[in-house]
FIDRENDREN-549573 format. One record per atom (N, C-alpha, C, O): residue in three letters; x negated, y, z. Coordinates in steps of 0.02 Angstrom, whole numbers, plus 50000, padded with zeros to 5 digits. Layout:
BEGIN
alaXYZ
...
This chain:
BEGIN
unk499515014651395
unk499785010451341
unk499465003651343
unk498875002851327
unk499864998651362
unk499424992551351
unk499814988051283
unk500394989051266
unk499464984051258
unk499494980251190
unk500394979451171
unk500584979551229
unk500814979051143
unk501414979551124
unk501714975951062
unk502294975451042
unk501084973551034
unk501254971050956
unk501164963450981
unk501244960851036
unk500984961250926
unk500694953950902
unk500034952450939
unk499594956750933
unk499914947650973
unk499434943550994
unk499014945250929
unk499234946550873
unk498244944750951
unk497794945850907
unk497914938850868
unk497904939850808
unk497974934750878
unk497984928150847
unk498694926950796
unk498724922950750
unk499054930050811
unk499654929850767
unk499394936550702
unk499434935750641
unk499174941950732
unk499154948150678
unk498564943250658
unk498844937750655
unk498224942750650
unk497764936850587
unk497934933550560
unk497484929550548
unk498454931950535
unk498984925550506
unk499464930550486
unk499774928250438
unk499674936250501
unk500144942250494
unk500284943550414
unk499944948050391
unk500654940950375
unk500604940850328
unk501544942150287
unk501804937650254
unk501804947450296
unk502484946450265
unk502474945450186
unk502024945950143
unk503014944150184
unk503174942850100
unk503104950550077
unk503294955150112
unk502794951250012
unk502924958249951
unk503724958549981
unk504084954550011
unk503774965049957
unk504484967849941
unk504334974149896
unk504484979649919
unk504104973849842
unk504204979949793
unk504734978849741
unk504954973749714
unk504874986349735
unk505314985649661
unk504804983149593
unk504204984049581
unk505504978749547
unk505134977149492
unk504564980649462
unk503974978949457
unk504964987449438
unk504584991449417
unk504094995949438
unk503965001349413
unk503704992249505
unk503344997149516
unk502554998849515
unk502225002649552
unk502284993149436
unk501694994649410
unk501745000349365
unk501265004049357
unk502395001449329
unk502865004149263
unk502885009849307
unk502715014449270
unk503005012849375
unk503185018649399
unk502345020049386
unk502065022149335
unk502105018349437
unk501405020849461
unk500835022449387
unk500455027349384
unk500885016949331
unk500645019449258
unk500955023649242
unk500575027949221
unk501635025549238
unk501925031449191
unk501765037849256
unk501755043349230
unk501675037949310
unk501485044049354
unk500975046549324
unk500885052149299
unk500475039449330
unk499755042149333
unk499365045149261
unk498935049449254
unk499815039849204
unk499575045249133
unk500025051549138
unk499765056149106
unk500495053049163
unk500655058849152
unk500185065149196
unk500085070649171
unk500055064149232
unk499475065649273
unk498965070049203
unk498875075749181
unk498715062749191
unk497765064149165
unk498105068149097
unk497665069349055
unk498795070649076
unk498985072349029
unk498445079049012
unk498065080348965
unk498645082649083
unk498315088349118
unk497555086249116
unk497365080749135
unk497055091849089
unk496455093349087
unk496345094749162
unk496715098349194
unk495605090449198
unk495575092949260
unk495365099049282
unk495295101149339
unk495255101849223
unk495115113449243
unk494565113349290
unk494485119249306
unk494125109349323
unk493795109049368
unk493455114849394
unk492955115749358
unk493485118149429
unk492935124649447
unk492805123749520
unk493165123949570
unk492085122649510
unk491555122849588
unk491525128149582
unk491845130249534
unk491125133749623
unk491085139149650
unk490555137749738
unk490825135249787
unk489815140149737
unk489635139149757
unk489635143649828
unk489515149649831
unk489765139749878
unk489945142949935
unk489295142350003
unk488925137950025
unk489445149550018
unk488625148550070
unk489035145650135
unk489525148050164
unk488845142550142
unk489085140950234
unk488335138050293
unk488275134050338
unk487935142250262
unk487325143150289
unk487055136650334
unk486965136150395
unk486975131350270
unk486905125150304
unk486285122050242
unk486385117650200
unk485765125150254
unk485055124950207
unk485145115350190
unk484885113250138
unk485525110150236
unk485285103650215
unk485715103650162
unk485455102450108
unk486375104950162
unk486575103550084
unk487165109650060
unk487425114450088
unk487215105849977
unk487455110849928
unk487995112549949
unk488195108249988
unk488375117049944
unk489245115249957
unk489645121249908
unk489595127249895
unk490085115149891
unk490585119449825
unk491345119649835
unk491715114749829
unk491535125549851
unk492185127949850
unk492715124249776
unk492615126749721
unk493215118749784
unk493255114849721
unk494015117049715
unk494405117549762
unk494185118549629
unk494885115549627
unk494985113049566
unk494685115749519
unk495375108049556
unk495525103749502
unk496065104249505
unk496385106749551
unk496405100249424
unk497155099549414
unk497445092949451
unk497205087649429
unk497925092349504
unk498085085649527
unk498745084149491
unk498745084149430
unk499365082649528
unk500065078749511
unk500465087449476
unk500575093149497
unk500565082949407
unk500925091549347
unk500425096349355
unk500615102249359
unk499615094949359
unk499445099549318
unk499125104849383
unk498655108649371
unk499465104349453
unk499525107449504
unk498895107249532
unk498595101949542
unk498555115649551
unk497755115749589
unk497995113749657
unk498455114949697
unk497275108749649
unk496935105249726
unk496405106049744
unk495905104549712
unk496425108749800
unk495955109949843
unk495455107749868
unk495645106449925
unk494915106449866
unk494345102549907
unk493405105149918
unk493185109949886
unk493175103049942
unk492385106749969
unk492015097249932
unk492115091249932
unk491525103449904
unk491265097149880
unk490405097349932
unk490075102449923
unk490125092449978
unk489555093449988
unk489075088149946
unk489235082449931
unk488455091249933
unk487895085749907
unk487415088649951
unk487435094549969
unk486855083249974
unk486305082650001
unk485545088749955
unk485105087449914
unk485675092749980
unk485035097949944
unk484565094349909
unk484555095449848
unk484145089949934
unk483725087749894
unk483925082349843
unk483455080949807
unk484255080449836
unk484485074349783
unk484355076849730
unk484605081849704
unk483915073149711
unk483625074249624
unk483825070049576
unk483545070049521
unk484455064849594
unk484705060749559
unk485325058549569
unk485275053749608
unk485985059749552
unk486565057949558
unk486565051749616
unk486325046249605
unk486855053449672
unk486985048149734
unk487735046449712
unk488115047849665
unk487755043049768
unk488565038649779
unk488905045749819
unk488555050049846
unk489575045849815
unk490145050849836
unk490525047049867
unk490705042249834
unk490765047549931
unk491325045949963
unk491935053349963
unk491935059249980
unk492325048949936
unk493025056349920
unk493385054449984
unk493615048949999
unk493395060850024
unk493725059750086
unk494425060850082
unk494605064450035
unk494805058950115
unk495405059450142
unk495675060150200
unk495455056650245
unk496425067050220
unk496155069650285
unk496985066150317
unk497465064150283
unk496935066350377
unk497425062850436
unk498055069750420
unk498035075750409
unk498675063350427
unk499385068250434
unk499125076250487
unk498815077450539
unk499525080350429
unk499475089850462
unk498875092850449
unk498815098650469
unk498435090550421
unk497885094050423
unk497735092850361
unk497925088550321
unk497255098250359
unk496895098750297
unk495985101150272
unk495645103650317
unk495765100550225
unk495145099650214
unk494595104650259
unk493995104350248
unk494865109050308
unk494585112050363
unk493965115750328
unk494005118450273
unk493275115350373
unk492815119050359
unk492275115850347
unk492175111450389
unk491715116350288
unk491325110550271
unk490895108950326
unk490725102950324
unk490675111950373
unk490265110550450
unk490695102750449
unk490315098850422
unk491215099850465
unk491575095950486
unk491395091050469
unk491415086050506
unk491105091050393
unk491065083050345
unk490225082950325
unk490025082050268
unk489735084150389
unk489205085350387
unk488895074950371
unk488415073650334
unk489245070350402
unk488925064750397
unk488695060650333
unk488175057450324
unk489345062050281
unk489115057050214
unk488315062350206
unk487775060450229
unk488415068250173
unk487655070450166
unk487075067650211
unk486625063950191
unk487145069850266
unk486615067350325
unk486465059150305
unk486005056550337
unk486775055550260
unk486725049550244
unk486415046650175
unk486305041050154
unk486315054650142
unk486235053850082
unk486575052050045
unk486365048250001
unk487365054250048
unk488095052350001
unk488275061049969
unk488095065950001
unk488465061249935
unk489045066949912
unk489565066349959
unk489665061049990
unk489915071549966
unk490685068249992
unk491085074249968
unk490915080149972
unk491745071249938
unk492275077349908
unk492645077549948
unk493005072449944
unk492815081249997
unk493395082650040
unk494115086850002
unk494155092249974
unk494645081650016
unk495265084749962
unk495705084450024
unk495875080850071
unk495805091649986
unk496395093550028
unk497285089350019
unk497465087449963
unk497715088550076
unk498405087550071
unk498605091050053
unk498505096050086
unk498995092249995
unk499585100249979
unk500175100050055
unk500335095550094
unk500325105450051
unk500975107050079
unk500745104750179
unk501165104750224
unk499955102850190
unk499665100450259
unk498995109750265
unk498815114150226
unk498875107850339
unk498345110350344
unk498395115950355
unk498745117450403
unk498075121150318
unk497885128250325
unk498095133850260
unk497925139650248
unk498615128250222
unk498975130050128
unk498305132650101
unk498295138850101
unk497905130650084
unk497455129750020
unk497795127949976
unk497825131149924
unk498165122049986
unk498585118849937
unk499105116849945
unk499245111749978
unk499615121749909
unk500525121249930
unk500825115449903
unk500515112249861
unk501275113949917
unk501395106749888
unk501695107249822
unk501645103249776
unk501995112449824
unk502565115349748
unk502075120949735
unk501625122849771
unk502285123649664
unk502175131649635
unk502535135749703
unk502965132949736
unk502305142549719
unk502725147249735
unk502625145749827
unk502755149649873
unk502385139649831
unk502425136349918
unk501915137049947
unk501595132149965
unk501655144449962
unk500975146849980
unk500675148950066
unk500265152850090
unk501255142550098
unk501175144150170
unk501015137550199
unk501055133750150
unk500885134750240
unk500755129750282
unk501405129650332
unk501775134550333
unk501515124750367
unk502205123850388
unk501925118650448
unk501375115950454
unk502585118350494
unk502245113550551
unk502755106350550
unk502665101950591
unk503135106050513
unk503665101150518
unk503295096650484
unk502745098250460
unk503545090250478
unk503115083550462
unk503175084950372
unk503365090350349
unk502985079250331
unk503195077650266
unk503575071850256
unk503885071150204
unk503575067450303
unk503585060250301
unk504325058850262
unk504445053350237
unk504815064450259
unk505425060550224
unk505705067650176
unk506235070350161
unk505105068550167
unk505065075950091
unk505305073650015
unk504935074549967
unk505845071150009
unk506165067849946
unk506215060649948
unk506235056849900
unk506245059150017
unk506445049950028
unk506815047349982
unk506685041949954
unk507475052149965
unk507855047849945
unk507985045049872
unk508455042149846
unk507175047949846
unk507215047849758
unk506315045749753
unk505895049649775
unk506175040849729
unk505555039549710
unk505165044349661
unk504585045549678
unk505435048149590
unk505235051949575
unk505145060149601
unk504785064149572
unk505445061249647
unk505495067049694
unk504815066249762
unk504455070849782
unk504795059049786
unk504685060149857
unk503755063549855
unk503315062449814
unk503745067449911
unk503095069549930
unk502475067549900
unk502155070849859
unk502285059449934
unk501745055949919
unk501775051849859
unk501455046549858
unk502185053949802
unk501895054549742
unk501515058149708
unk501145056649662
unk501675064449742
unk501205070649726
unk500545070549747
unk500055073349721
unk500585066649804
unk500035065149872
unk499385062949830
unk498825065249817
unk499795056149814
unk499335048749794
unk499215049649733
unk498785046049707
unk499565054949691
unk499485057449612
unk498535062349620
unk497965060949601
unk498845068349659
unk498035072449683
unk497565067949690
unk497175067449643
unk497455063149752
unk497175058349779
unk496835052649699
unk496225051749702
unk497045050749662
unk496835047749603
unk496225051149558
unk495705048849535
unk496575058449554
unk496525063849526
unk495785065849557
unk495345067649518
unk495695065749609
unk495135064449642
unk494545059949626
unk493955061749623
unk494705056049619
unk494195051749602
unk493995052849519
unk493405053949504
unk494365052649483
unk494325055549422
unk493845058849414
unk493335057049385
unk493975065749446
unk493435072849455
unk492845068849490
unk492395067549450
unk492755067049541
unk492155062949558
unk491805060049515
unk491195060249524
unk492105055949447
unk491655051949418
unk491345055749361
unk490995053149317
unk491555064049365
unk491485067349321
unk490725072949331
unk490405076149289
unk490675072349393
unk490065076649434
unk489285076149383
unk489205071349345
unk488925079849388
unk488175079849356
unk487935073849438
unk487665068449450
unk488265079449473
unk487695075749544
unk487975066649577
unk487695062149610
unk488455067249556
unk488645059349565
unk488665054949525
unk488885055449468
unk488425050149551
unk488295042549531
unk489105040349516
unk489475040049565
unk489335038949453
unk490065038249429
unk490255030949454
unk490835029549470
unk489655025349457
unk489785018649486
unk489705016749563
unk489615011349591
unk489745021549579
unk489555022149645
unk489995026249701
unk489785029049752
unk490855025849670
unk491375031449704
unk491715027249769
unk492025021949765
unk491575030749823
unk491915025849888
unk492775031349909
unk492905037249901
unk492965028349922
unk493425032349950
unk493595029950019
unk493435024350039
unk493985034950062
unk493875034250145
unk494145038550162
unk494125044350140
unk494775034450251
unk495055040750281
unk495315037550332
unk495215031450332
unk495595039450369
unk496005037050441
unk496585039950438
unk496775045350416
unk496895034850469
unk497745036650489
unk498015038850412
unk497855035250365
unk498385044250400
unk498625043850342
unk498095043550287
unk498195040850232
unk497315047650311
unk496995049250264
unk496675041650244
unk496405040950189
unk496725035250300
unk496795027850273
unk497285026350229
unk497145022750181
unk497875028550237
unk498295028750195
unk498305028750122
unk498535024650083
unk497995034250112
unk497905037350046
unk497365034450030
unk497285034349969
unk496825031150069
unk496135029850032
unk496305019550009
unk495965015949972
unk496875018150044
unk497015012150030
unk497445013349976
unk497185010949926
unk497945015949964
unk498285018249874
unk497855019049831
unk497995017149774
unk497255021849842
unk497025025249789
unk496635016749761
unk496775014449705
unk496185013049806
unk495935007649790
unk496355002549745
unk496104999049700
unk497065002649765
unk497455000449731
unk497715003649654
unk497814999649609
unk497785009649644
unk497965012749590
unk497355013549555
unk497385009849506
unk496725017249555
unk496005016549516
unk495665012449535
unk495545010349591
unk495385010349457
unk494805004349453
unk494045007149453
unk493595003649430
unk493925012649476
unk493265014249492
unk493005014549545
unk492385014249548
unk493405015049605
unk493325012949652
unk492885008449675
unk493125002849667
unk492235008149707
unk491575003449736
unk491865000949772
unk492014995049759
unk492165004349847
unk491985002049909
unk492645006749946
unk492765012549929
unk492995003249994
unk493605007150022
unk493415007750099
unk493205002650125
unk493455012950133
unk493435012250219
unk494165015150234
unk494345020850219
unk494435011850257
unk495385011950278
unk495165008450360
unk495055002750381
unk495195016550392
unk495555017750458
unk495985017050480
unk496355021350455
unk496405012850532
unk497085014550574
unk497505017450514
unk497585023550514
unk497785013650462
unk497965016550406
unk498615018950418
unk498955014350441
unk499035025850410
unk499815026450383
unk499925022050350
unk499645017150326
unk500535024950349
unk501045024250258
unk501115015850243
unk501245013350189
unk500995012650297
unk501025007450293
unk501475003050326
unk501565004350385
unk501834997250299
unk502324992350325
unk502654996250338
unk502624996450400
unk503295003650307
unk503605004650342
unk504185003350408
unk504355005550462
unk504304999250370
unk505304996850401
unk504954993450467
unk505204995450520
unk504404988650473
unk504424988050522
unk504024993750592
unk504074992750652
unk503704998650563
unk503465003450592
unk504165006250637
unk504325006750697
unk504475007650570
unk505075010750607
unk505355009250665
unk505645013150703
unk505224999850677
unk505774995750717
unk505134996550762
unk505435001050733
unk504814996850785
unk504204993850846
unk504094999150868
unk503894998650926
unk504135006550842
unk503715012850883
unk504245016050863
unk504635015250817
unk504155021450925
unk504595027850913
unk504035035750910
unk504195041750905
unk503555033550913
unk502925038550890
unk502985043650820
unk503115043150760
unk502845047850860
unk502725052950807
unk502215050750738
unk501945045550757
unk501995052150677
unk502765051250632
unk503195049950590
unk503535053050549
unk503045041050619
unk503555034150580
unk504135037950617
unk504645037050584
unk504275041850672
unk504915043850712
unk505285049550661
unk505875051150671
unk504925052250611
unk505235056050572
unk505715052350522
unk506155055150488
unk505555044950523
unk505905041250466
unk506575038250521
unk507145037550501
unk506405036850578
unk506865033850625
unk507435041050617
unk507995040550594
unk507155046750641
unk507865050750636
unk508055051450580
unk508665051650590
unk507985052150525
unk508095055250452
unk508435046450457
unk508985047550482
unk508405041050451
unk508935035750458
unk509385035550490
unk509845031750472
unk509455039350548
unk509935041050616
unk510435044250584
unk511025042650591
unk510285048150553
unk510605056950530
unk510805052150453
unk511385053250434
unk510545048750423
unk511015046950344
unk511195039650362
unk510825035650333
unk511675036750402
unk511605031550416
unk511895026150366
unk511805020250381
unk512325028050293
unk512225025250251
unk511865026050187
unk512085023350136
unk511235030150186
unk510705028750156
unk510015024350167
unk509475024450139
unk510275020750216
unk509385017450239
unk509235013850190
unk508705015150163
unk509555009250170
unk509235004750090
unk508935010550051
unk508345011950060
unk509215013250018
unk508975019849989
unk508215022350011
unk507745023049972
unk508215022950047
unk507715028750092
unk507055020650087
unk506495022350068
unk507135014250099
unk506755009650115
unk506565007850024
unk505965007150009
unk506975007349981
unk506825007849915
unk506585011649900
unk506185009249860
unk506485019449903
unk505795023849891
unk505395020849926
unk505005017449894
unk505325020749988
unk504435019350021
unk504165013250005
unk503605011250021
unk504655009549966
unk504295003449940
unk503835004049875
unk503534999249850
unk503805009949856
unk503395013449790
unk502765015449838
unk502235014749809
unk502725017249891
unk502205019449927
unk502015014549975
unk501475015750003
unk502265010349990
unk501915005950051
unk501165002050051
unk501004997650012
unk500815004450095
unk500275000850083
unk500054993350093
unk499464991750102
unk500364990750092
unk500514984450106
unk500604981850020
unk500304976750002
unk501054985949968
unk501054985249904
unk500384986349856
unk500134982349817
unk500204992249872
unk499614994249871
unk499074990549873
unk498764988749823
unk498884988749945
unk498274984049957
unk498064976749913
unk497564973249908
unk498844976549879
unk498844967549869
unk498664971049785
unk498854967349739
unk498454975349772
unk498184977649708
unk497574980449702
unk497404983049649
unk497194980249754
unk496564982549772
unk496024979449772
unk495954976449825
unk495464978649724
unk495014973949737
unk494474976349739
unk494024972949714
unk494354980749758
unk493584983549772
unk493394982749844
unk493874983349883
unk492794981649871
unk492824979449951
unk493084983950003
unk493184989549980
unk493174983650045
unk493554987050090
unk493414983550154
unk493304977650171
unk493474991750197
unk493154989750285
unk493934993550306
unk494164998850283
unk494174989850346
unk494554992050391
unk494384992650460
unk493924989750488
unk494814996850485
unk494864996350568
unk495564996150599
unk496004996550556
unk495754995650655
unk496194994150704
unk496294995150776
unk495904991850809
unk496564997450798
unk496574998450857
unk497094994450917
unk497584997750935
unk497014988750943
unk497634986250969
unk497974986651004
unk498334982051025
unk497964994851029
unk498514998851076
unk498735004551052
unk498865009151091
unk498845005450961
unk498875009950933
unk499665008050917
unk499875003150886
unk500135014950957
unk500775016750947
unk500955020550887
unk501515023050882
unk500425021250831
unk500565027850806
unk500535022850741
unk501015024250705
unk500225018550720
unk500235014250658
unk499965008250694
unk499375006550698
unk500575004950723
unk500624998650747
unk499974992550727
unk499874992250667
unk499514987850771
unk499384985350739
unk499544979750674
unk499214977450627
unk500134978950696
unk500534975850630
unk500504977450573
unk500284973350532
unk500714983550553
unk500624985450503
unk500054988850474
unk500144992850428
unk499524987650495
unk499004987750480
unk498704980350429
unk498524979850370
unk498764974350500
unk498604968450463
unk499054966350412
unk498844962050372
unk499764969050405
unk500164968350338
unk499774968450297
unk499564963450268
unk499534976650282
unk499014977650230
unk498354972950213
unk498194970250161
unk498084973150269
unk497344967850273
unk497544962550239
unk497384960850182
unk497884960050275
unk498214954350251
unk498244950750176
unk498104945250152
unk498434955550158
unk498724958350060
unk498224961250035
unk498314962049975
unk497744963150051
unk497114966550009
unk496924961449962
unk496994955349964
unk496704964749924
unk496764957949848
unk495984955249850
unk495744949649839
unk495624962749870
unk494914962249864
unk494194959549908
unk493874957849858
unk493944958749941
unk493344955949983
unk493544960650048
unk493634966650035
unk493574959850076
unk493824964950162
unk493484960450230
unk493374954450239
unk493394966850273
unk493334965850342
unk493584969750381
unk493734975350359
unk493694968350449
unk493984973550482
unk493664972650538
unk493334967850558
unk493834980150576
unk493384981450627
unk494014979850698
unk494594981550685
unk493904977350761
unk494444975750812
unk494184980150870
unk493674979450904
unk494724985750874
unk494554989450952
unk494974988150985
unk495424992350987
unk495024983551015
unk495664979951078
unk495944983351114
unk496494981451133
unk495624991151143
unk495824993951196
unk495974999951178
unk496205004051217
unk495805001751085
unk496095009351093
unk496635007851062
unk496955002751049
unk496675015751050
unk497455017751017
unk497335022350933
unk496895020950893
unk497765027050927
unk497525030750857
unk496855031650846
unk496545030450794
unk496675033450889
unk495845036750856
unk495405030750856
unk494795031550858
unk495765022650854
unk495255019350837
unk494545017950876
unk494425018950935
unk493985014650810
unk493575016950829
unk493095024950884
unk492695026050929
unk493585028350834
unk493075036050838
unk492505037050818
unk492355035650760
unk492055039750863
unk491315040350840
unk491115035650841
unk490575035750811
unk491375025950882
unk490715023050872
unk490985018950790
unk490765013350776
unk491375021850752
unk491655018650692
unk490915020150627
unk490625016150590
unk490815027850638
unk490285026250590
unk489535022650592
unk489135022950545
unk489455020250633
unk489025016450662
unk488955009650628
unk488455006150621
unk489635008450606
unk489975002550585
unk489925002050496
unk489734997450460
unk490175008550480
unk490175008950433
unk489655009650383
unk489665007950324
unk489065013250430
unk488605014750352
unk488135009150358
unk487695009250315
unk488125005050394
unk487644999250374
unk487964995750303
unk487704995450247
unk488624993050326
unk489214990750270
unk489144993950201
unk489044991350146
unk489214999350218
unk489305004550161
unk488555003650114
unk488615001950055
unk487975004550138
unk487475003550130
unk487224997150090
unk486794997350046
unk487494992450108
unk487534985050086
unk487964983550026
unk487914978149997
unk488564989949998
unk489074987749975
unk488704990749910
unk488604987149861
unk488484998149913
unk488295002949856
unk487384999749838
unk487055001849790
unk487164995149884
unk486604992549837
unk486524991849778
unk486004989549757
């Protein structure tokens, strides 16, 4: 795969016009109090996973109607004083896995809440009542054609809902909530900066859910390609289908976000174009940097990303 987008020098200047619906501070407030209507029921449950450095709690809370969500909460064993929490967020298909996995915020001396995707993963968490299986087909156009219906309202509703429960912890520091994820789980950690104001500090990876329409037009990658066929197959619904994801685009999102934020990029990434990445950057309302890997693709950085990050991070939660 060699580079395919925008000259690095143009995606720095990369800046399209908004395109949201009027109403879509009025959607996202009337979601989100209906949300907190629901008591978060919170129950940890302390789980051995025979890892003496830290605590780890089997979690579920109330997310979007009230609906249990899934997540592992780890804290650092010795912390004798409420630390900072990074609430993780996990990449399209998967889900909050096994706490071995999210060994680094601790090893750093962070909390970290790992929340599960409904209806992704391993079904911890179904996306509906009654939907108690995991499935292999995408989500990406799971009620496209109705903003109050589609998927990642439910998504970005949990995801809020999250942080919430975070600021609610004995063991966490409530001014001190980061949120963080790659690919979609950038996705979601860039909405959420935008929708809650408690939010410290954002790390948005190779983000989804972002700039759709032109995702659609530049890659045929798996899976902005789920929105290319589902347009194929309704070929006079595409306005339609582009008027919901304009409730979710992160590009809308970002330009409502003002807590600092580290991005990354990859500039041979087919899977969330660099374009629509710097859309977002672009539009971030708040203090940002981004990280430039010229030569990869999805996975970004990778491992040498946190390298990057916790100095930043470190500097941000002073």
């Amino acid at each position: 795969m060699a580079m395919f987008d925008l000259p690095l020098a143009q995606l720095r200047d990369y800046r399209p016009a908004l395109d949201e619906p009027r109403d879509f501070d009025a959607f996202w407030s009337r979601t989100l109090t209906a949300a907190r209507k629901h008591d978060l029921a919170a129950e940890l449950t302390p789980f051995d996973a025979l890892l003496p450095g830290v605590r780890v709690f089997d979690v579920r809370f109330a997310g979007y109607d009230g609906q249990r969500v899934a997540a592992w909460l780890l804290v650092p064993a010795r912390a004798d004083a409420p630390v900072p929490c990074v609430v993780q967020f996990i990449g399209y298909g998967g889900g909050r896995g096994r706490p071995h996995e999210w060994l680094l915020w601790p090893a750093a001396g962070y909390a970290v809440l790992v929340v599960d995707s409904r209806g992704q993963g391993d079904g911890d968490t179904p996306d509906l009542p009654g939907d108690g299986t995991p499935h292999h087909t995408g989500v990406l156009t799971r009620g496209v054609l109705d903003p109050e219906q589609y998927y990642y309202r439910r998504l970005f509703t949990d995801a809020v809902r999250a942080v919430d429960l975070a600021a609610t912890l004995s063991d966490v520091d409530p001014d001190r909530i980061v949120v963080a994820g790659a690919s979609q789980g950038g996705g979601i950690a860039q909405a959420v900066a935008g929708l809650h104001d408690r939010v410290r500090a954002a790390l948005i990876d190779v983000p989804f859910l972002t700039h759709f329409r032109r995702a659609t037009e530049i890659t045929d990658s798996y899976p902005y390609q789920e929105l290319s066929v589902f347009c194929a197959t309704n070929r006079d619904r595409i306005e339609q289908v582009f008027h919901t994801l304009a409730y979710f685009d992160g590009v809308n999102l970002a330009a409502r976000a003002t807590a600092p934020a580290l991005y990354s990029v990859g500039l041979m990434d087919d899977v969330c174009p660099p374009s629509t990445v710097y859309a977002a950057f672009n539009h971030y309302a708040g203090p940002k940097w981004i990280q430039v890997w010229p030569y990869n693709r999805h996975e970004g950085g990778g491992t040498f990303q946190a390298p990057v990050q916790l100095p930043w991070l470190r500097d941000q939660l002073a």
